[in-house]
C-alpha positions in Angstrom: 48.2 -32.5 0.0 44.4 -33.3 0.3 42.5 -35.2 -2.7 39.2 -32.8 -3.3 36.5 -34.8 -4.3 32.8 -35.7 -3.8 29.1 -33.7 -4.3 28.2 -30.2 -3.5 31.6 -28.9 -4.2 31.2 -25.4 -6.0 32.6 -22.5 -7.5 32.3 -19.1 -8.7 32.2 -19.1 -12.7 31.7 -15.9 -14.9 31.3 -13.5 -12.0 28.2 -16.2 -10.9 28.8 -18.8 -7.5 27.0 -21.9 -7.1 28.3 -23.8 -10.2 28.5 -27.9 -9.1 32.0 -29.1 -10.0 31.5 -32.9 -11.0 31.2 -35.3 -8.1 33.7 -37.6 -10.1 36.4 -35.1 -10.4 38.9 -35.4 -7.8 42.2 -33.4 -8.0 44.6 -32.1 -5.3 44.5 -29.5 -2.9 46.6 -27.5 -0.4 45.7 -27.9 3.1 47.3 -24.5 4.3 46.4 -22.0 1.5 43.8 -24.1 -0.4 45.8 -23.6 -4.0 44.3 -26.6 -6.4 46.2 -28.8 -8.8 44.4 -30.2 -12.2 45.5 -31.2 -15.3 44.8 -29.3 -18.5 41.9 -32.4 -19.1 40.4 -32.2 -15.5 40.2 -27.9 -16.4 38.3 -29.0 -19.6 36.3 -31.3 -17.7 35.5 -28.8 -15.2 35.0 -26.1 -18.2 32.2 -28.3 -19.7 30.6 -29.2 -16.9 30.2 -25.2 -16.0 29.3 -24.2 -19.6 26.5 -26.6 -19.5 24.9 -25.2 -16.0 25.5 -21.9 -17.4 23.7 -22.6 -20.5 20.8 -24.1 -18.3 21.1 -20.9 -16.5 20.4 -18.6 -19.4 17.4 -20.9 -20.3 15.9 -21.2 -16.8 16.8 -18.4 -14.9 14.8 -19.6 -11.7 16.3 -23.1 -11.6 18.1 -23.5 -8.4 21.3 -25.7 -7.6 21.3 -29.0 -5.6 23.1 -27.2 -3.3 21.2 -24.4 -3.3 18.0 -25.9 -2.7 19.5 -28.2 0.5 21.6 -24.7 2.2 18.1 -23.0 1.8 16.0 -25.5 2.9 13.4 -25.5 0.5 10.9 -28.4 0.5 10.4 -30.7 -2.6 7.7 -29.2 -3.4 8.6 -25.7 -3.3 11.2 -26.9 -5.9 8.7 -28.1 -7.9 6.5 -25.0 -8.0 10.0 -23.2 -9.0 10.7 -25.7 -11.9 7.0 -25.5 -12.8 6.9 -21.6 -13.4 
C-alpha cells in the first residue's frame, strides 16, 4: 500500500480532467492496479473541493489549472493576459 498525497495530483470529474485534488488529502493506494482507498469524509472532501473548481469553471471558462499552466509551460505573464480577458 502507497499513501497518495501531495500537489498536482488530478482527476477526471464530470466527464472534465484536470480537477486538483487537495494537497492535504492523503489516502491509500494500490501499487499494482492503482485502486484508491478513502473514507466516506475524505470522498466529501474531495467532492467539495471539485464542485468548487467546477463552479469556477462555469464562471471563467479560460482559467487554467496550476497544473495546467506548469505541463504547458506558459509564462506568468501569459497567465495573466488569460485571467485578464
Amino acid at each position: 500500500m502507497v499513501i497518495s498525497k501531495g500537489l498536482l495530483r488530478t482527476r477526471s470529474y464530470r466527464g472534465e480532467p484536470n480537477y486538483l485534488i487537495p494537497a492535504s488529502l492523503e489516502f491509500p493506494v494500490c501499487p499494482n492496479c492503482g485502486a484508491e482507498w478513502m473514507t466516506s469524509s475524505q470522498i466529501e472532501i474531495l467532492s467539495e473541493a471539485f464542485e468548487k473548481q467546477r463552479k469556477e469553471r462555469r464562471q471563467n471558462p479560460r482559467v487554467h489549472t496550476y497544473k495546467e499552466v506548469i505541463l504547458t509551460g506558459l509564462r506568468m505573464a501569459e497567465v495573466e493576459d488569460i485571467m485578464e480577458s
